[in-house]
C-alpha positions in Angstrom: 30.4 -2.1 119.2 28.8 -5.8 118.2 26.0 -5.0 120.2 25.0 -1.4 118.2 26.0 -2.7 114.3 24.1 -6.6 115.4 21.8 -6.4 117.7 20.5 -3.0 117.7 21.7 -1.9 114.2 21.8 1.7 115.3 26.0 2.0 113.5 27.1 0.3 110.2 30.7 -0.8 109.6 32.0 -0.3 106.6 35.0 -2.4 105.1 37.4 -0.5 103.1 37.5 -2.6 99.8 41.4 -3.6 99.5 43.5 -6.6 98.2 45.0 -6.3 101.3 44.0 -5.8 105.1 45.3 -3.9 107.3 42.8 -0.4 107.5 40.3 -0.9 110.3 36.5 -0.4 109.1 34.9 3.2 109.6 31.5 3.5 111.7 28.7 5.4 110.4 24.8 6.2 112.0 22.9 3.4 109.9 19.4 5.4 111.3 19.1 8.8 108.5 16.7 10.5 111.1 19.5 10.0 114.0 21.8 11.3 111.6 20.2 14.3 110.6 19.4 15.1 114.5 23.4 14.5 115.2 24.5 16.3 112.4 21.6 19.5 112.5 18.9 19.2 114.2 19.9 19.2 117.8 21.8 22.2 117.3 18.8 24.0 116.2 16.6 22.7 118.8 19.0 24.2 121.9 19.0 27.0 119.7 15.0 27.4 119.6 14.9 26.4 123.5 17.6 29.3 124.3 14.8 31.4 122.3 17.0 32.2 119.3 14.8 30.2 116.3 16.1 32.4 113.6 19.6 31.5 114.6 18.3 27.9 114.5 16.6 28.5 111.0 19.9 30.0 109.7 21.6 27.0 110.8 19.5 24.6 109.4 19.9 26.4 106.1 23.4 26.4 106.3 24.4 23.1 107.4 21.1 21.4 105.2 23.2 21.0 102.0 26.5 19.7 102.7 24.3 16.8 105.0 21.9 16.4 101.9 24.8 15.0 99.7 26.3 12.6 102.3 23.0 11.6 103.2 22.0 10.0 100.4 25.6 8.3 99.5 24.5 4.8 101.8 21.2 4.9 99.6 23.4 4.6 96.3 25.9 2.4 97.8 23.3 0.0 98.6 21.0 0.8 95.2 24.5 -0.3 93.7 24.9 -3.3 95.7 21.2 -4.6 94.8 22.0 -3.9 91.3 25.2 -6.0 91.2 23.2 -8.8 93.1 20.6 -9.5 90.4 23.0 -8.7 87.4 22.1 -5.4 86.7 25.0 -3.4 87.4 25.6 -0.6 84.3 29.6 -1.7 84.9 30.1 -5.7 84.2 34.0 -5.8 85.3 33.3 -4.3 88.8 32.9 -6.9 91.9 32.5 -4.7 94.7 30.2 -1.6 95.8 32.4 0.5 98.4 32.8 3.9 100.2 36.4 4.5 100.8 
């Protein structure tokens, strides 16, 4: 696991945010293309190669907007985290930017 969040920073681990350990830190994809391809894509393309591209299309369609919202949720988190760094942050008694 050190050797895909460090050296080839293909999975992020994220720390729940707690006064106390004891919850081990969740993995995610840190790459948005490989996520959309795990998530969508490859489905459609063995759907396409079977020769079935309007079940692929459909699937796209239907799987498109639940991964649009939790796509763009690490691209707030860190927005937020950037904000709180230079000072900026809309909320002056929060500390800590966190998922879960």
């Amino acid at each position: 696991m050190r050797q895909l969040t460090d050296d080839k920073q293909v999975l992020t681990a994220d720390q729940p945010l707690s006064t106390r350990s004891g919850k081990p830190a969740l993995y995610r994809v840190a790459d948005s293309n490989l996520r959309l391809y795990l998530a969508i894509l490859r489905d459609v393309h063995n759907l396409t190669r079977r020769g079935r591209p309007d079940a692929g299309y459909t699937l796209f369609q239907n799987r498109w907007t639940s991964w649009r919202g939790r796509a763009v949720e690490p691209l707030i988190r860190t927005s937020l985290e950037q904000a709180a760094i230079n000072g900026s942050l809309p909320w002056p008694d929060a500390h800590a930017v966190g998922g879960w």
